[in-house]
PDB file of N, CA, C and O in Angstrom:
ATOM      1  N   UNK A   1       0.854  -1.167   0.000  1.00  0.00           N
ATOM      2  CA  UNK A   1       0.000   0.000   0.000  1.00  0.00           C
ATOM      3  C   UNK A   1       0.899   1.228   0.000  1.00  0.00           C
ATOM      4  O   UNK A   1       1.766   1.355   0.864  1.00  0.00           O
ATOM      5  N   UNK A   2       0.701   2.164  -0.984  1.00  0.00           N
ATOM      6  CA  UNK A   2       1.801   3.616  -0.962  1.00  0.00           C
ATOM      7  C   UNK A   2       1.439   4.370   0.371  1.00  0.00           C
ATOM      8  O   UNK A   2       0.326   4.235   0.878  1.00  0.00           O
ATOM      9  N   UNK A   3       2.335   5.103   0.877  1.00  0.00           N
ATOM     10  CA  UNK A   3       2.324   5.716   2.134  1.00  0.00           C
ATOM     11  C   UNK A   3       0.913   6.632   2.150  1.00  0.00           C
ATOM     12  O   UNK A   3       0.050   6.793   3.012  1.00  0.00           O
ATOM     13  N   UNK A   4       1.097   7.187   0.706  1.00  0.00           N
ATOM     14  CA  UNK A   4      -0.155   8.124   1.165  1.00  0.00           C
ATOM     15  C   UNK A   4      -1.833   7.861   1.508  1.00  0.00           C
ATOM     16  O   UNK A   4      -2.636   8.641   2.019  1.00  0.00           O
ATOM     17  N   UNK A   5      -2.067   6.194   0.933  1.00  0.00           N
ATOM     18  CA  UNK A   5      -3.020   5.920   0.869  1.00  0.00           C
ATOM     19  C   UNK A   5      -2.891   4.991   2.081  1.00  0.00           C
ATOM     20  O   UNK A   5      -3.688   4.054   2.129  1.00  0.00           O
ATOM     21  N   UNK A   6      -1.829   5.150   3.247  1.00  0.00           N
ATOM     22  CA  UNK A   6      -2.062   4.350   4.497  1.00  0.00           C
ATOM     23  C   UNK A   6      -2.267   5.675   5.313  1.00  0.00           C
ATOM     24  O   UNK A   6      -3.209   5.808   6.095  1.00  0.00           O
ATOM     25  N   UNK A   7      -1.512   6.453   5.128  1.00  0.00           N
ATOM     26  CA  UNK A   7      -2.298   7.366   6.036  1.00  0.00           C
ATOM     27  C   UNK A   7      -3.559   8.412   5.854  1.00  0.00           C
ATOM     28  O   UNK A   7      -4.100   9.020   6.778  1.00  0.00           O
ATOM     29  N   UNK A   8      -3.936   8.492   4.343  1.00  0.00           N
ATOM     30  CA  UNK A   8      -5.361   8.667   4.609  1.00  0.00           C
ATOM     31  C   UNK A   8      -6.153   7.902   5.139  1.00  0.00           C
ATOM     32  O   UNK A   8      -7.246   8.359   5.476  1.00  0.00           O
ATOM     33  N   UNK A   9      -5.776   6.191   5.428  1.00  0.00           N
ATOM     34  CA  UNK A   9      -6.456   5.256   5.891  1.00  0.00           C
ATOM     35  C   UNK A   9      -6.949   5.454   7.377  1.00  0.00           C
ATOM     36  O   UNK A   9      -8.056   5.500   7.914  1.00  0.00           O
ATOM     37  N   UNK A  10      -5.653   5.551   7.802  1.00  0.00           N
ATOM     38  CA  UNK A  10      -5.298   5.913   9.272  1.00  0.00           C
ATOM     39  C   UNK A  10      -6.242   7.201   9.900  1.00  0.00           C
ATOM     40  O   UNK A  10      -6.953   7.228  10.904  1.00  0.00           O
ATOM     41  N   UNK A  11      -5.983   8.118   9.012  1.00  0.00           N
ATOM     42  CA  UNK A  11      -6.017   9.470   9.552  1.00  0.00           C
ATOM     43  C   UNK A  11      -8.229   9.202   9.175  1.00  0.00           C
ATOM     44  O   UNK A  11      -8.995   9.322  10.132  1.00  0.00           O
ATOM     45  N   UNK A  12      -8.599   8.984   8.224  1.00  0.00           N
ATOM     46  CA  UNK A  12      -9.713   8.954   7.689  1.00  0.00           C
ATOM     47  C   UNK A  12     -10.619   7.807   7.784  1.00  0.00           C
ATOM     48  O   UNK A  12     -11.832   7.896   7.593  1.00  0.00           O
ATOM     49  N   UNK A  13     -10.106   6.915   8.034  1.00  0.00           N
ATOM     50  CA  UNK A  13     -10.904   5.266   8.961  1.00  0.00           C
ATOM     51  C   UNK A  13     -11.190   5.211  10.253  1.00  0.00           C
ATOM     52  O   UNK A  13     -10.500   5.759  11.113  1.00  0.00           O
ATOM     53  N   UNK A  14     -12.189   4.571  10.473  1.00  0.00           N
ATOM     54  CA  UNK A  14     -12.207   4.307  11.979  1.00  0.00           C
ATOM     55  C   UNK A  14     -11.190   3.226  12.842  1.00  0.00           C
ATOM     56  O   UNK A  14     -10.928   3.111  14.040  1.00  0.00           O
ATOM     57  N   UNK A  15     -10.746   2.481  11.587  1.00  0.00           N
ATOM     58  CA  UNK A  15      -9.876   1.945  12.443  1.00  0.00           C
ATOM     59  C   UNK A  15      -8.462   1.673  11.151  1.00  0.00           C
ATOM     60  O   UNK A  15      -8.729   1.784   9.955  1.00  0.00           O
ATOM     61  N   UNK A  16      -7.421   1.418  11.494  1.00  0.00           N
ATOM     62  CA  UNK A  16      -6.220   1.413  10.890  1.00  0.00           C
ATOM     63  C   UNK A  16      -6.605  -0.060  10.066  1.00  0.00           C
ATOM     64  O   UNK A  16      -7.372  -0.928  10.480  1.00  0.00           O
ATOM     65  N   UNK A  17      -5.826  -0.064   8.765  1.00  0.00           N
ATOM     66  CA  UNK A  17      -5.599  -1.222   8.340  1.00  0.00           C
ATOM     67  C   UNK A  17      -5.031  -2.037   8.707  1.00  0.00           C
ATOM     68  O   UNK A  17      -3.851  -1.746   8.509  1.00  0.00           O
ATOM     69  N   UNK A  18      -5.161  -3.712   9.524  1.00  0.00           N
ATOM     70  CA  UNK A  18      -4.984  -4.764   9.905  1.00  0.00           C
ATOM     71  C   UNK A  18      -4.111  -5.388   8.589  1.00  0.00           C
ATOM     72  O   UNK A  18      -4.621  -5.346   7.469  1.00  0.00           O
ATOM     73  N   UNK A  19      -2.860  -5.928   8.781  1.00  0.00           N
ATOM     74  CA  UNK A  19      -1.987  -6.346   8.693  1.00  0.00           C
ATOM     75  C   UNK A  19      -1.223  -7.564   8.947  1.00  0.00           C
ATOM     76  O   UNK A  19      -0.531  -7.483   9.961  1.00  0.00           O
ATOM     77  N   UNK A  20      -1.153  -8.635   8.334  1.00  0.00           N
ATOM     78  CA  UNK A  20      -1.042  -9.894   9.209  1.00  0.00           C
ATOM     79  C   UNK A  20       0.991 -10.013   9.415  1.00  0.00           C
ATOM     80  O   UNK A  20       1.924  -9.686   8.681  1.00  0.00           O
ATOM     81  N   UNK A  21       0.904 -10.623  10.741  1.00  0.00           N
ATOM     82  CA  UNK A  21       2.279 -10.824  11.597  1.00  0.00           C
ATOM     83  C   UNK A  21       3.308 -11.899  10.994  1.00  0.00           C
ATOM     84  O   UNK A  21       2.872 -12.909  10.441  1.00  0.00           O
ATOM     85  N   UNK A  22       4.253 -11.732  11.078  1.00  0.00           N
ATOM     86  CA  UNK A  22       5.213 -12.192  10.563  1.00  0.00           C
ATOM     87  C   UNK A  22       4.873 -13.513  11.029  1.00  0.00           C
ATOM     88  O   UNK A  22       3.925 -13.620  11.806  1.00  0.00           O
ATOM     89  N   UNK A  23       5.512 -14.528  10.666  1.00  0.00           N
ATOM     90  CA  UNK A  23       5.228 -16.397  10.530  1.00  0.00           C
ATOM     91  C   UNK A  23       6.943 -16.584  11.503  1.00  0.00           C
ATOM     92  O   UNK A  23       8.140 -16.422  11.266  1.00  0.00           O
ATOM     93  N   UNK A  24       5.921 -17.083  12.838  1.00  0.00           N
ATOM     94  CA  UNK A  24       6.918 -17.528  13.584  1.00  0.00           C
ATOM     95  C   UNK A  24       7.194 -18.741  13.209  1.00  0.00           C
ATOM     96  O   UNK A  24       6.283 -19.523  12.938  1.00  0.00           O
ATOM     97  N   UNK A  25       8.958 -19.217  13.106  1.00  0.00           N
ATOM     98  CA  UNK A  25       9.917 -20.186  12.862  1.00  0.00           C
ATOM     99  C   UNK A  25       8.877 -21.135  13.326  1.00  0.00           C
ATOM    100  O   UNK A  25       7.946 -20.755  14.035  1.00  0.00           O
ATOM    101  N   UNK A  26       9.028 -22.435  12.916  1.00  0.00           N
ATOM    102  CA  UNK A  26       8.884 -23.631  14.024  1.00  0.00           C
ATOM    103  C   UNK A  26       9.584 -23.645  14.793  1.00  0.00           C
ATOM    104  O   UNK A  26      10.627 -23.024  14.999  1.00  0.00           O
ATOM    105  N   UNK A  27       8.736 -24.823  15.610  1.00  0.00           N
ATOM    106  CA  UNK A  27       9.687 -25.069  16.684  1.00  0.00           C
ATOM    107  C   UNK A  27      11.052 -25.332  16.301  1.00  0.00           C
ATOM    108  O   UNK A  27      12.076 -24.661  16.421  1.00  0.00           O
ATOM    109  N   UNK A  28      10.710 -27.007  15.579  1.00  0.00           N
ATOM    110  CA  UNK A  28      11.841 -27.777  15.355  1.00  0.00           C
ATOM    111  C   UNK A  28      13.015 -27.015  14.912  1.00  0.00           C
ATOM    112  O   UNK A  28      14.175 -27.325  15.181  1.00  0.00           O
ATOM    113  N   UNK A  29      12.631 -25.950  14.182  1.00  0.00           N
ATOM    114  CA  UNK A  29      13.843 -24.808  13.521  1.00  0.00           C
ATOM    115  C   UNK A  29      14.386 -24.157  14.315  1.00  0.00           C
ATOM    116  O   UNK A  29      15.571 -23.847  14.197  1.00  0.00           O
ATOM    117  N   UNK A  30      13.642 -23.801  15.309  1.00  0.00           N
ATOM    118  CA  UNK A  30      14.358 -23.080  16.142  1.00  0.00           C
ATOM    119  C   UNK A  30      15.104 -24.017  16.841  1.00  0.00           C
ATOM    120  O   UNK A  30      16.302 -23.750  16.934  1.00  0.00           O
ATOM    121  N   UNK A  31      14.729 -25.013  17.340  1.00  0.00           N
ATOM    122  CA  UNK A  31      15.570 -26.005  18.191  1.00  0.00           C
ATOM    123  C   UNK A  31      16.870 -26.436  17.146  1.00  0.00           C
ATOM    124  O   UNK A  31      18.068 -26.219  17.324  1.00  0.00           O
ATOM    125  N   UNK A  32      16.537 -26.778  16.574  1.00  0.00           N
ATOM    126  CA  UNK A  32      17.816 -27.064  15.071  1.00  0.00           C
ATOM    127  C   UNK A  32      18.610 -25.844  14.827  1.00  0.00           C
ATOM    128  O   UNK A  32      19.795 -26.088  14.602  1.00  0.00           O
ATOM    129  N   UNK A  33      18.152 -24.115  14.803  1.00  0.00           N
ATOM    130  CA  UNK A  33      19.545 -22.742  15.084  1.00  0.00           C
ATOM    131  C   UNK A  33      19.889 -23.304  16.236  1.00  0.00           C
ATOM    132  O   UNK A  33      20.485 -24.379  16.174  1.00  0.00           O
ATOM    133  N   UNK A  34      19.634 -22.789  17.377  1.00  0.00           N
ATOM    134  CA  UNK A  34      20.059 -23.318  18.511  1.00  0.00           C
ATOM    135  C   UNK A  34      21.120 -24.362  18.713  1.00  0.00           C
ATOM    136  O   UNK A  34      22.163 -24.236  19.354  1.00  0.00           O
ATOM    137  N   UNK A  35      20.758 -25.230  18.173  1.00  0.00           N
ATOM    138  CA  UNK A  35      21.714 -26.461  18.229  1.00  0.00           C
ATOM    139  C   UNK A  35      23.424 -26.108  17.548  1.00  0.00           C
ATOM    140  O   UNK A  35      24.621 -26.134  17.837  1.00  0.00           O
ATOM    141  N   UNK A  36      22.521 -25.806  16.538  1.00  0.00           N
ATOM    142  CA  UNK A  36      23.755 -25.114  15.707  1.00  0.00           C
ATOM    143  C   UNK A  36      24.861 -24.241  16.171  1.00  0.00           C
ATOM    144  O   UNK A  36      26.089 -24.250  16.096  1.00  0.00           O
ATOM    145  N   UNK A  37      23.716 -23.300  16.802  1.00  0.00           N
ATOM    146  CA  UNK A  37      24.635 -22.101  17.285  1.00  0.00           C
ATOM    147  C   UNK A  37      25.517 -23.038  18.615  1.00  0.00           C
ATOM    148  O   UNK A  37      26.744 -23.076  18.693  1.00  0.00           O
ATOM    149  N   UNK A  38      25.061 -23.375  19.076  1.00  0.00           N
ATOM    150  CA  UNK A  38      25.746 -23.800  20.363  1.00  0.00           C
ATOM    151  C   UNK A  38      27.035 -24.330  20.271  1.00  0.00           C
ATOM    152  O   UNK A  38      28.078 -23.887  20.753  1.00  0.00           O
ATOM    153  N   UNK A  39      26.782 -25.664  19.368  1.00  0.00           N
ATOM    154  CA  UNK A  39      28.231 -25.951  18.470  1.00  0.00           C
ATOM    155  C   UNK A  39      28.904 -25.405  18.238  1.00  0.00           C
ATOM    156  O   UNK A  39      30.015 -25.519  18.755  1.00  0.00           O
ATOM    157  N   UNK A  40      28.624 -24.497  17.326  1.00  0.00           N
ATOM    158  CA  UNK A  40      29.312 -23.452  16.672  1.00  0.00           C
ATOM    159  C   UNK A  40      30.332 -22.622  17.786  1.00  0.00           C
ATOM    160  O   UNK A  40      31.497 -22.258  17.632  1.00  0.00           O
ATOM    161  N   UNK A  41      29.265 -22.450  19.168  1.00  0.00           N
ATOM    162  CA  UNK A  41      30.375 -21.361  20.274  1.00  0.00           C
ATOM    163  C   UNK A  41      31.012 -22.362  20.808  1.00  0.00           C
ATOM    164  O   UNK A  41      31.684 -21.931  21.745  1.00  0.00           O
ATOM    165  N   UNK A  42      31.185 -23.951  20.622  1.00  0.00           N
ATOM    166  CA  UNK A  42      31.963 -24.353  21.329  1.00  0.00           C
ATOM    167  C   UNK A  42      33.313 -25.071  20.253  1.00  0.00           C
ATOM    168  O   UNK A  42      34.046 -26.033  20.485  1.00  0.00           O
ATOM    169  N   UNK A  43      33.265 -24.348  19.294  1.00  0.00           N
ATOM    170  CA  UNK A  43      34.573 -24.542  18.385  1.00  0.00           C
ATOM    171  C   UNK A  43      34.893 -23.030  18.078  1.00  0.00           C
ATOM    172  O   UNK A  43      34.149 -22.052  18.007  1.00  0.00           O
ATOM    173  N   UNK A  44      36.148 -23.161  17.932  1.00  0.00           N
ATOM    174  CA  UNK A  44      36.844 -21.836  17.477  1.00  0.00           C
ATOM    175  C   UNK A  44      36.356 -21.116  16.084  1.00  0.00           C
ATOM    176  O   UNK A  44      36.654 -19.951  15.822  1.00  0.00           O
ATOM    177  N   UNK A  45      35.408 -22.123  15.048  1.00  0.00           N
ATOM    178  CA  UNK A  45      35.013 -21.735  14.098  1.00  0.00           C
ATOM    179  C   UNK A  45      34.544 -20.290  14.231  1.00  0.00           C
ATOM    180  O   UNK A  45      35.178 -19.376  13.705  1.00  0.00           O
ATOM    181  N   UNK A  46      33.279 -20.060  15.032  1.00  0.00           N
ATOM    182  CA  UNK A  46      32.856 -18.418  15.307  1.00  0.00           C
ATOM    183  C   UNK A  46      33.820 -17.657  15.081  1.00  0.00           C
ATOM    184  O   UNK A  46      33.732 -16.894  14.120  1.00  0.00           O
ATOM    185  N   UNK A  47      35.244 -17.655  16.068  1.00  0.00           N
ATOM    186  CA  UNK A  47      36.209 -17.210  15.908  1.00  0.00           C
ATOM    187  C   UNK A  47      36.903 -16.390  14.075  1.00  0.00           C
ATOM    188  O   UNK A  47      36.978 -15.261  13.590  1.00  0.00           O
ATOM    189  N   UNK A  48      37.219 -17.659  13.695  1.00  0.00           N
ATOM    190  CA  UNK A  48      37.338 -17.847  12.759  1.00  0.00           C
ATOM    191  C   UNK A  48      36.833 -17.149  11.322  1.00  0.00           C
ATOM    192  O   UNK A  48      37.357 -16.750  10.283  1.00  0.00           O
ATOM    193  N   UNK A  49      35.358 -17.255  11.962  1.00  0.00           N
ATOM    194  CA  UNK A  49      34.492 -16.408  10.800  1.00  0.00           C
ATOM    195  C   UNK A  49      34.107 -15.421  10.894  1.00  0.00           C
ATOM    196  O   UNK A  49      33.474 -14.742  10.085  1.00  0.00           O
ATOM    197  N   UNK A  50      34.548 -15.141  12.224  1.00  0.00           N
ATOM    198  CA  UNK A  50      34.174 -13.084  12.591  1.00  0.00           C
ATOM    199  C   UNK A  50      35.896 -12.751  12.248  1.00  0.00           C
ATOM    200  O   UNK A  50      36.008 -11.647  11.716  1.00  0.00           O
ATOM    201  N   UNK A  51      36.860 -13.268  12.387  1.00  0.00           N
ATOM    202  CA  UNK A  51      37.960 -12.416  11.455  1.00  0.00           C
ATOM    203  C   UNK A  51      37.731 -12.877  10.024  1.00  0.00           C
ATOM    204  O   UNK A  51      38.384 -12.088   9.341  1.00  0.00           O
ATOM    205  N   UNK A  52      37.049 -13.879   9.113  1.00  0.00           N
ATOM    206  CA  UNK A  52      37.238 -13.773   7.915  1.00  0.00           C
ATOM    207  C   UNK A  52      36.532 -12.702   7.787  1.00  0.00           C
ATOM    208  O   UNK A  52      36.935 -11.842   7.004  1.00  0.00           O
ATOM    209  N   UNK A  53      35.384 -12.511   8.478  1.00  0.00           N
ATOM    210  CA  UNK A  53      34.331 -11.115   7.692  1.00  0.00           C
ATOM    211  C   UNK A  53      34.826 -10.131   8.213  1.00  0.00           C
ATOM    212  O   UNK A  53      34.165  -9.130   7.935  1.00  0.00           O
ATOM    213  N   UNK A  54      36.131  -9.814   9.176  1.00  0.00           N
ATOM    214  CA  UNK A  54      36.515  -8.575   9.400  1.00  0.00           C
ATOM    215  C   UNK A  54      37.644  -8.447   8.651  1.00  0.00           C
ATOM    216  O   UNK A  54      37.626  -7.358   8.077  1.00  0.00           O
ATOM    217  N   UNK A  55      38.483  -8.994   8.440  1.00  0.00           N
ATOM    218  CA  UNK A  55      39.006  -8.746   6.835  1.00  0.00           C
ATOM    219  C   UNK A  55      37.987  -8.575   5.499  1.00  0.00           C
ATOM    220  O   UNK A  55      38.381  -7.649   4.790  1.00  0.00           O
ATOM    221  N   UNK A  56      37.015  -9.106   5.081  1.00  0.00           N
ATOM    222  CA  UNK A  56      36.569  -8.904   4.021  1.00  0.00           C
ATOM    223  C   UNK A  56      36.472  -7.931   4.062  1.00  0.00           C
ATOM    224  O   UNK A  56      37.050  -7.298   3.179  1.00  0.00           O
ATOM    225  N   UNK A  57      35.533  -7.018   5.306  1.00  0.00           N
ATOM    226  CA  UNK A  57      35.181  -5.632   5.757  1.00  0.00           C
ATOM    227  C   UNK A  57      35.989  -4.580   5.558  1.00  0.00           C
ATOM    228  O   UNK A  57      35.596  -3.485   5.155  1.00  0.00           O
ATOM    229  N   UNK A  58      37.370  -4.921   5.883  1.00  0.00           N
ATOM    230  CA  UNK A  58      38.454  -4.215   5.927  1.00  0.00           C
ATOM    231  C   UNK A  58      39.373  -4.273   4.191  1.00  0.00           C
ATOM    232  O   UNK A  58      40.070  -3.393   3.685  1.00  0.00           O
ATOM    233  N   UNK A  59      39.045  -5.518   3.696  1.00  0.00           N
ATOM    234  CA  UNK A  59      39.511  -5.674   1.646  1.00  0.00           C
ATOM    235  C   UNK A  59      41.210  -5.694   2.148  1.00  0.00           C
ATOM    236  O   UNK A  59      42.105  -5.059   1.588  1.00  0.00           O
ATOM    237  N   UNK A  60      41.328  -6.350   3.019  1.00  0.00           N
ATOM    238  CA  UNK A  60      42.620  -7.043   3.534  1.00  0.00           C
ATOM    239  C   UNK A  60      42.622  -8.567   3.301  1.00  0.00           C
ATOM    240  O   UNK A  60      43.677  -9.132   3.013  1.00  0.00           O
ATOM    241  N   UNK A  61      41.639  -9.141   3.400  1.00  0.00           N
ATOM    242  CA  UNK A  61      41.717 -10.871   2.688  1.00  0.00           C
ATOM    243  C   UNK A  61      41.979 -11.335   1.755  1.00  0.00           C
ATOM    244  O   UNK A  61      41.075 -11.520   0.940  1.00  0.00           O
ATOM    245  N   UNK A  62      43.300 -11.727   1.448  1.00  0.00           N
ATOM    246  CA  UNK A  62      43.717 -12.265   0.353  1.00  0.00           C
ATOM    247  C   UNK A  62      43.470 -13.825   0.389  1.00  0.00           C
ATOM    248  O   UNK A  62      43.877 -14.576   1.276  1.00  0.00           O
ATOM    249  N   UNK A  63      42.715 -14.196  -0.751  1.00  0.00           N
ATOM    250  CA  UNK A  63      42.150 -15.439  -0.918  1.00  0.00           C
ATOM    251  C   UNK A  63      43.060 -16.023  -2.327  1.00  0.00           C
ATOM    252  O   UNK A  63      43.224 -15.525  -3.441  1.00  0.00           O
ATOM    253  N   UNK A  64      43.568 -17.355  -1.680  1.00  0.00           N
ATOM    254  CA  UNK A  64      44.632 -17.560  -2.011  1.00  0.00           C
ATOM    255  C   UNK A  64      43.829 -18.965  -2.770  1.00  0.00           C
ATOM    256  O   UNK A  64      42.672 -19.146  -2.393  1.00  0.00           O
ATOM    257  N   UNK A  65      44.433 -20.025  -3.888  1.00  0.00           N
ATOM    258  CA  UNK A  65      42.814 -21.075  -4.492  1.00  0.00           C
ATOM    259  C   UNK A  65      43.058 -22.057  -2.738  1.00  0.00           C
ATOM    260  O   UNK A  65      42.023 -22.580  -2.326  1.00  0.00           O
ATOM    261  N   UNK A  66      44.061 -22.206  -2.041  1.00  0.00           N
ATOM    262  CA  UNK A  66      43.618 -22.922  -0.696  1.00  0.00           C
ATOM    263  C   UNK A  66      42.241 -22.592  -0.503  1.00  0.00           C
ATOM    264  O   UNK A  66      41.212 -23.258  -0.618  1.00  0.00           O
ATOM    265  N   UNK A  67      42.526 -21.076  -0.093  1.00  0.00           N
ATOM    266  CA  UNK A  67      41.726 -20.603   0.835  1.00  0.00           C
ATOM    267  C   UNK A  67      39.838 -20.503   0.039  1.00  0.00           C
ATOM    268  O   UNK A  67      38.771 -20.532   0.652  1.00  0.00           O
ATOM    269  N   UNK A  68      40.034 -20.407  -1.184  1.00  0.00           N
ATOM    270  CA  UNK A  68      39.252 -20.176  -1.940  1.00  0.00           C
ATOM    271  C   UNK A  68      38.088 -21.794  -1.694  1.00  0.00           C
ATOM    272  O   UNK A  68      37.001 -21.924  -1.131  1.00  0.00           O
ATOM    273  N   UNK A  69      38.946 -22.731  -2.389  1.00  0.00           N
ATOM    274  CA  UNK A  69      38.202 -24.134  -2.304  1.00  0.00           C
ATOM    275  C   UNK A  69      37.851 -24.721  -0.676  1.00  0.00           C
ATOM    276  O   UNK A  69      37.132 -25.701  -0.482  1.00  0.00           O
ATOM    277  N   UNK A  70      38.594 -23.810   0.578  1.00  0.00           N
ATOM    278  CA  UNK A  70      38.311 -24.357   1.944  1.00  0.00           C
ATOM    279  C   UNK A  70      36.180 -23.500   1.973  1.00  0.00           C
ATOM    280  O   UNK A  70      35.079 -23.942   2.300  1.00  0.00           O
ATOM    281  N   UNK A  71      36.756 -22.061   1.375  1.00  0.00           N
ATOM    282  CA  UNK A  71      35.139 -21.671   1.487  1.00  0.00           C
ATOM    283  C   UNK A  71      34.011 -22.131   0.607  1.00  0.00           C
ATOM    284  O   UNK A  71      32.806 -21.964   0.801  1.00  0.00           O
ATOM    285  N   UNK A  72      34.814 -22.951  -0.746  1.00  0.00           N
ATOM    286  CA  UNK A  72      33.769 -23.446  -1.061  1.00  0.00           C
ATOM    287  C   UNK A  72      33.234 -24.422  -0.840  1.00  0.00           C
ATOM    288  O   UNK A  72      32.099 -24.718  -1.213  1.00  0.00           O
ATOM    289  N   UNK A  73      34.153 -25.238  -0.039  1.00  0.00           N
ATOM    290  CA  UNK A  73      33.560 -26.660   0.968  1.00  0.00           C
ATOM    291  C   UNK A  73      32.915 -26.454   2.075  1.00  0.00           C
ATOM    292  O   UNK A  73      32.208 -27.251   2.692  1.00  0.00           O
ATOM    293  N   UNK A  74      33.279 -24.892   2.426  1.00  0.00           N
ATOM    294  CA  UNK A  74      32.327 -24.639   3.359  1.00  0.00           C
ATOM    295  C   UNK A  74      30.877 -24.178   3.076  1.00  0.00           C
ATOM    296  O   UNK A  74      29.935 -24.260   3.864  1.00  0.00           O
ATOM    297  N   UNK A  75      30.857 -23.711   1.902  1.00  0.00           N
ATOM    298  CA  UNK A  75      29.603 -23.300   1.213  1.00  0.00           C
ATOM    299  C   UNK A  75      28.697 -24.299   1.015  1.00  0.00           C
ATOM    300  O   UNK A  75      27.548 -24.197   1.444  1.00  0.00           O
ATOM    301  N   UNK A  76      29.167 -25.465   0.282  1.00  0.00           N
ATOM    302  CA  UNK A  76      28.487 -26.713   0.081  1.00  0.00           C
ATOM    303  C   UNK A  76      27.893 -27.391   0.935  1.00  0.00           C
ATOM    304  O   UNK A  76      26.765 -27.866   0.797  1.00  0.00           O
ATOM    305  N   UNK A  77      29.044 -27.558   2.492  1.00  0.00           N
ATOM    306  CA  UNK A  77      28.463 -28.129   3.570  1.00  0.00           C
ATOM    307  C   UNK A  77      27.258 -27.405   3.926  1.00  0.00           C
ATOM    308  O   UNK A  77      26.361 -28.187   4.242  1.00  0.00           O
ATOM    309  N   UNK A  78      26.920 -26.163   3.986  1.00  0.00           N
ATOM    310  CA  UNK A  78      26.045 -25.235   4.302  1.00  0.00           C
ATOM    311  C   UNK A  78      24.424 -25.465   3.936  1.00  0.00           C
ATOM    312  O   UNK A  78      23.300 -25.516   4.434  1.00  0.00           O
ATOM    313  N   UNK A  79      25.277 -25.577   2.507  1.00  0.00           N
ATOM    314  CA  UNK A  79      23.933 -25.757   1.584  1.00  0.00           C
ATOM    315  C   UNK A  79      23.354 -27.067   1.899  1.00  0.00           C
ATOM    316  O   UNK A  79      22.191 -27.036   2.301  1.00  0.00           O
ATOM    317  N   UNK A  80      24.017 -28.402   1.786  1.00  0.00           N
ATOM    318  CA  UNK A  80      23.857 -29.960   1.923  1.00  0.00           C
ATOM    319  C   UNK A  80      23.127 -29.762   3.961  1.00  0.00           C
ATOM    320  O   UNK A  80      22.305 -30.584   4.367  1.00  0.00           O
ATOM    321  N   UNK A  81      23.421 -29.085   4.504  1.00  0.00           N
ATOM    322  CA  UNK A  81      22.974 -29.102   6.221  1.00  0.00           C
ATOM    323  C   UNK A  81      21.625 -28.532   6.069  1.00  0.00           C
ATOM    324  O   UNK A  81      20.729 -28.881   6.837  1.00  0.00           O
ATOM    325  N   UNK A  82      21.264 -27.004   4.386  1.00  0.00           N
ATOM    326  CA  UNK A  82      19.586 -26.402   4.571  1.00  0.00           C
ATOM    327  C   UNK A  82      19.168 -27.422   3.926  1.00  0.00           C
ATOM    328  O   UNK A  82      18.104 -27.767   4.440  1.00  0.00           O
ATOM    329  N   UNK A  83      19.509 -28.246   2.868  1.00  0.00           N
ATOM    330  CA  UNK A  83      18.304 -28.883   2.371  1.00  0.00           C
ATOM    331  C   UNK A  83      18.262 -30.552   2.996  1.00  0.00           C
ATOM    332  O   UNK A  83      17.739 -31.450   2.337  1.00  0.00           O
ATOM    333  N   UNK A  84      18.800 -30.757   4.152  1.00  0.00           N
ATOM    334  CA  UNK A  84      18.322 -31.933   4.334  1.00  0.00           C
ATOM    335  C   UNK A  84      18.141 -32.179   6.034  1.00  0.00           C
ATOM    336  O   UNK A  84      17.695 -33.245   6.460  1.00  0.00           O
TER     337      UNK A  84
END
């Protein structure tokens, strides 16, 4: 809806236009981040991936084909962990 025709809504309705709420996660999903995350703080990986993205941030990361094919195995694993 364009701004102007929500607040003539607002301003000129008796009541505001109703809007439906964002779609809470499942459970199981949430229990499955969680899990994840937890792992995750108990390996140095976190570590790991808050200085790769603070070099990227910084255009100090030189990606070398090592380093290149380690992120794309990490990419894959990523992908192969959402779809199954």
């Amino acid at each position: 809806m364009p701004l102007a025709s929500y607040i003539k809504s607002v301003v000129l309705a008796d009541e505001a236009p109703k809007y439906r709420s964002r779609r809470k996660p499942a459970v199981a999903e949430q229990q499955l981040l969680a899990e994840v995350l937890a792992r995750l703080g108990q390996t140095r990986h976190a570590n790991n991936l808050n200085q790769i993205a603070k070099h990227l941030n910084l255009g100090t990361l030189v990606i070398d084909p090592e380093l290149e094919d380690d992120l794309k195995r990490a990419v894959a694993a990523v992908e192969w962990a959402l779809t199954n």
